[in-house]
C-alpha positions in Angstrom: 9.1 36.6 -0.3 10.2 35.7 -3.5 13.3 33.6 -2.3 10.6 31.9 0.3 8.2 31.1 -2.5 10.6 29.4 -5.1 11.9 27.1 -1.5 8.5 26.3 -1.0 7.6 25.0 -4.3 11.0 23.0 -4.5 9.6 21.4 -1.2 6.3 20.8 -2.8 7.4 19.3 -5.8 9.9 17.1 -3.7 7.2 16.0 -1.0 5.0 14.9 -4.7 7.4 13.1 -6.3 8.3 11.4 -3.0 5.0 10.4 -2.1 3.8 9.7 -5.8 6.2 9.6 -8.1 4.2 12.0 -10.6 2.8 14.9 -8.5 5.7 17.3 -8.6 5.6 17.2 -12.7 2.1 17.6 -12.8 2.2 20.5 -10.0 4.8 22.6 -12.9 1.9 21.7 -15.7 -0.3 23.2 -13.7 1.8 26.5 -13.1 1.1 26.7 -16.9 -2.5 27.9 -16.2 -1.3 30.5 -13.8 -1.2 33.3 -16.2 -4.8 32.4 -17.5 -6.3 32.5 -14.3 -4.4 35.6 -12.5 -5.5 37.6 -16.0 -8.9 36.7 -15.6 -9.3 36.4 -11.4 -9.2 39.8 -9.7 -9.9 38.2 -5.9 -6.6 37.1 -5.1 -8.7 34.4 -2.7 -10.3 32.7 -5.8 -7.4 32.9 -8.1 -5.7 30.2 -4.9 -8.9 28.3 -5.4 -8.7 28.2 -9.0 -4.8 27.3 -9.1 -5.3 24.4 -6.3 -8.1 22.7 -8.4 -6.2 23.3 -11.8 -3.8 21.1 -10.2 -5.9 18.1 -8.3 -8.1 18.4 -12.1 -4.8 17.5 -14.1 -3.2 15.6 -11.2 -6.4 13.0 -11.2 -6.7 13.3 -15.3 -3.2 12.1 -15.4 -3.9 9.6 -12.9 -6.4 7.7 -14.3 -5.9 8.0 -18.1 -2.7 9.0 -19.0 -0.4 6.7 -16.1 -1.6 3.4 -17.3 -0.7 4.3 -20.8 2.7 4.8 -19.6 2.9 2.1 -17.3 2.2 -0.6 -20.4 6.5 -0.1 -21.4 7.8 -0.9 -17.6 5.4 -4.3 -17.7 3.2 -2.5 -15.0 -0.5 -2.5 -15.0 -3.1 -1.0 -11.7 -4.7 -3.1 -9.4 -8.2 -3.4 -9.4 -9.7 -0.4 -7.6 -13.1 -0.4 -8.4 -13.7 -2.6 -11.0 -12.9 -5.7 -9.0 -15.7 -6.7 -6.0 -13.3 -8.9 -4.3 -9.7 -7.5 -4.8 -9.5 -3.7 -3.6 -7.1 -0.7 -2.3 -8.1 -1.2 1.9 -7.4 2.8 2.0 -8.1 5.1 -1.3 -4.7 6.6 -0.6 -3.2 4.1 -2.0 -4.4 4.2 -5.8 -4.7 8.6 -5.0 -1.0 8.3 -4.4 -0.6 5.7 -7.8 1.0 3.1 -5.2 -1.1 0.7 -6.8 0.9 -0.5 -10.0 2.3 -4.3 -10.1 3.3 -6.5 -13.0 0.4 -8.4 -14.9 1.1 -11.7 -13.4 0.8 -10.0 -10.0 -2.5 -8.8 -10.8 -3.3 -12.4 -12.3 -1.7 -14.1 -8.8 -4.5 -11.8 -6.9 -7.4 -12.5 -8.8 -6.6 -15.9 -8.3 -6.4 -15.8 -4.7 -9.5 -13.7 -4.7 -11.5 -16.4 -6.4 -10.3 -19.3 -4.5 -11.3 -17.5 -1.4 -14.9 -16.7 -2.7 -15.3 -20.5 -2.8 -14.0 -20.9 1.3 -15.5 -17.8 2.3 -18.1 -16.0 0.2 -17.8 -12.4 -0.1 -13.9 -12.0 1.8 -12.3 -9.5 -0.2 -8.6 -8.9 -0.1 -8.0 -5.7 0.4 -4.1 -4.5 -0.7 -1.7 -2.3 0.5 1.5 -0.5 -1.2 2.2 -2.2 -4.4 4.6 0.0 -6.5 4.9 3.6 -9.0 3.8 2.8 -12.5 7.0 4.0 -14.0 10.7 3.1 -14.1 12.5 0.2 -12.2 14.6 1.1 -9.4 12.1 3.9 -8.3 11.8 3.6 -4.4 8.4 3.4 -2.8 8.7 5.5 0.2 9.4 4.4 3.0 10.0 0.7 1.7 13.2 -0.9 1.0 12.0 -2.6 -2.0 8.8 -2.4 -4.1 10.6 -0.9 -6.7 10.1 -2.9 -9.5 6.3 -3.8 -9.4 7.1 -7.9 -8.0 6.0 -7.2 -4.1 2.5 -6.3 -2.9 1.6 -5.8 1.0 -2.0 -7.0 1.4 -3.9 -6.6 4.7 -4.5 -9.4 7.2 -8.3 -11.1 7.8 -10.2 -9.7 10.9 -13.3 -10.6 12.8 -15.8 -8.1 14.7 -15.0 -8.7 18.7 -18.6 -9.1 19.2 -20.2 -11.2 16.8 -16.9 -12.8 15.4 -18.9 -12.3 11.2 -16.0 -11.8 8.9 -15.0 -8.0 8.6 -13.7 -6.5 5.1 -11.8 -3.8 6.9 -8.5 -3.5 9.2 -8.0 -1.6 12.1 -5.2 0.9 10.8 -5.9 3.8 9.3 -3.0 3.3 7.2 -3.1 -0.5 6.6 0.0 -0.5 8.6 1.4 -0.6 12.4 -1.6 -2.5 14.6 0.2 -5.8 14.9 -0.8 -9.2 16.3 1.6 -9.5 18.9 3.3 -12.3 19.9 1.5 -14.3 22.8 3.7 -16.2 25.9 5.4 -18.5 24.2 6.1 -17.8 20.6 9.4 -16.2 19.1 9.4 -13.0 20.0 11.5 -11.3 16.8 9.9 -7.5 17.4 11.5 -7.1 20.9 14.6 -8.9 19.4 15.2 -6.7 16.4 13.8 -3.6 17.9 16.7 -3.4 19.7 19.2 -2.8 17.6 17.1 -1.4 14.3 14.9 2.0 15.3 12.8 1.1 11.8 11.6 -2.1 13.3 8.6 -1.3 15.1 8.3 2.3 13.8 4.8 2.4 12.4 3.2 0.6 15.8 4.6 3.3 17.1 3.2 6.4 14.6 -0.1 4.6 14.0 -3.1 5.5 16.6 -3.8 2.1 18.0 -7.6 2.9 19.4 -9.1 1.5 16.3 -7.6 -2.3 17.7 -10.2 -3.5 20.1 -12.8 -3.1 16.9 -11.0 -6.1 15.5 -9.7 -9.9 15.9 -7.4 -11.3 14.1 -9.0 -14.0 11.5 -6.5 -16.3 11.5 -8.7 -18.6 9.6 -9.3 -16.6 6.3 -5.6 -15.0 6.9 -3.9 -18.9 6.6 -6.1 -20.1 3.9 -5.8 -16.6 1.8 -1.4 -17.4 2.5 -1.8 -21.0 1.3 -3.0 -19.7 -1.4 -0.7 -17.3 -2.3 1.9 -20.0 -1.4 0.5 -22.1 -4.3 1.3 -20.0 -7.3 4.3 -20.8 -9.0 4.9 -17.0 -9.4 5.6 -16.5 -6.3 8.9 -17.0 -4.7 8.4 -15.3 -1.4 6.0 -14.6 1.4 7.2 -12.1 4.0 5.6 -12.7 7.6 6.7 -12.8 11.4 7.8 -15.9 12.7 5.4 -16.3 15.6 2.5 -16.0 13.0 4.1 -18.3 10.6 3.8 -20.7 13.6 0.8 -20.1 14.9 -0.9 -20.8 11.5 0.5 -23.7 11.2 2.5 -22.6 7.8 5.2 -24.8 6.4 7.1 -24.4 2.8 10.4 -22.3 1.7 8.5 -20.0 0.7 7.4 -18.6 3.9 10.2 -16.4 5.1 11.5 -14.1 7.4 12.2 -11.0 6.2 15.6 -10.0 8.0 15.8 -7.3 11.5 16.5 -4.9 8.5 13.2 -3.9 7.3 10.0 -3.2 9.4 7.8 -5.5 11.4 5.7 -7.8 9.5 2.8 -9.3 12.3 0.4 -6.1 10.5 0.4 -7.3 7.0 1.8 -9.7 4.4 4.1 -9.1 1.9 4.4 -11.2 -1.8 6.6 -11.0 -4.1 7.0 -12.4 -7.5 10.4 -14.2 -9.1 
C-alpha cells in the first residue's frame, strides 16, 4: 500500500505540474499540514476532507497572490480575468490552471483590440484561450508546441445565435477548442490534407463533444474586424489561422499565416504572437 501510495502521488504531482506548472509544488506544501490535521482529526473521512481543501486553500492563495509576484522577473503579467468587462478567460479553467500569463505588451495589444471593437460593436468581448505559465521560458504549455515564452495567445472566434443572429459572447466548445468552421465546396481544404499524414491535426474535433455547434454561427463579421485589428499592431508578427478562413474573410497582409501540417487545426480559434 505503501509502494502504491508514494506512485500515486508521483502521478499527482506530475499530472499538476503538467497541467499548471505550480500544482505539484504546492500539493508537497500542503503534505506539510498532514501532521496537524491527522493529530487533531480522528474520522479518517474528514481528515481527507481537511487534506484536499488544505490543498485547493494554498493552491488558489498561491494562485492569485503569490504567482504574479513571481511572474514580474520572466516579463509575464495575467490577463484580465475579472477586472476587465471586455477582455476575459472564455472558460475559468484557463486562469484556475494559471494558463493565463503573457508579456505586458500582449496584455496592452488586447486591450487595444478590446477597445477598438467596443467602438464597431458595443459590448463584444474577446474572450481568450491558452496564453502561457507565469514562470520560466522554455516551459511547455501542454499540449501546445509553443506558448512557452508568454508571446502567443489563442483567443476564441465571434459567434451569432442561429435564431436571432444578436451577437453571442460565448463559443460552442467546452474547451474553447475543436468545433471548427469547416471548409465549404470550394475553398482549400488544408484539414483533410494534413490530417492525413499528421494524427495531431484534427485531434481535438475529434475529443471535443460537438452537440453544443448548432447553438452557434460563425460571426465572420466581428471575427475579421477583431483580426484586422490585431493585424494592425506593430507588436505583432504573426496571426495563425486556416487558409480557407483567411480567404473567406477577405484577409490580406504577411502577417496572416499558415501555421505548417505540424501543429493542430486552426479553423476553431486564432492564434497571435508577438516579435
Amino acid at each position: 500500500m505503501k509502494i502504491l501510495l508514494i506512485v500515486s502521488i508521483i502521478l499527482l504531482f506530475c499530472v499538476l505540474t503538467l497541467l499548471t506548472q505550480v500544482g505539484g509544488i504546492v500539493l508537497l506544501l500542503s503534505f506539510l499540514t498532514h501532521r496537524f490535521i491527522d493529530a487533531r482529526t480522528a474520522s479518517k473521512g474528514w481528515r481527507t476532507v481537511w487534506k484536499f481543501s488544505c490543498f485547493i486553500v494554498f493552491y488558489f492563495l498561491v494562485g492569485l497572490l503569490i504567482l504574479p509576484l513571481l511572474a514580474k522577473p520572466f516579463n509575464r503579467a495575467p490577463l484580465p480575468v475579472f477586472s476587465q468587462a471586455y477582455v476575459k478567460p472564455l472558460r475559468a479553467i484557463t486562469w484556475i490552471c494559471n494558463r493565463h500569463y503573457v508579456r505586458k505588451d500582449m496584455i496592452r495589444v488586447v486591450n487595444e483590440a478590446a477597445a477598438g471593437m467596443q467602438q464597431e460593436y458595443p459590448g463584444s468581448v474577446i474572450n481568450y484561450l491558452d496564453a502561457g505559465f507565469p514562470l520560466f521560458n522554455g516551459y511547455p504549455l501542454f499540449p501546445h508546441l509553443s506558448h512557452n515564452d508568454g508571446k502567443k495567445l489563442d483567443l476564441a472566434f465571434f459567434y451569432l445565435s442561429p435564431d436571432t443572429y444578436l451577437p453571442l459572447n460565448d463559443a460552442p466548445s467546452p474547451t474553447g477548442y475543436g468545433i471548427c468552421e469547416e471548409p465549404r465546396p470550394g475553398e482549400q481544404d488544408m484539414p483533410a490534407s494534413c490530417s492525413k499524414k499528421n494524427w495531431q491535426y484534427d485531434l481535438m474535433k475529434k475529443l471535443v463533444p460537438q452537440s453544443a455547434r448548432n447553438g452557434f454561427v460563425f460571426d465572420s463579421v466581428r471575427t475579421k474586424t477583431l483580426l484586422g485589428l490585431l493585424m494592425a499592431e506593430p507588436e505583432i508578427e504573426k496571426v495563425f489561422i486556416e487558409p480557407h478562413l483567411k480567404t473567406r474573410l477577405g484577409l490580406t497582409g504577411s502577417k496572416i499565416r499558415f501555421h505548417g501540417c505540424n501543429a493542430v487545426r486552426h479553423d476553431d480559434h486564432i492564434h497571435i504572437q508577438m516579435k
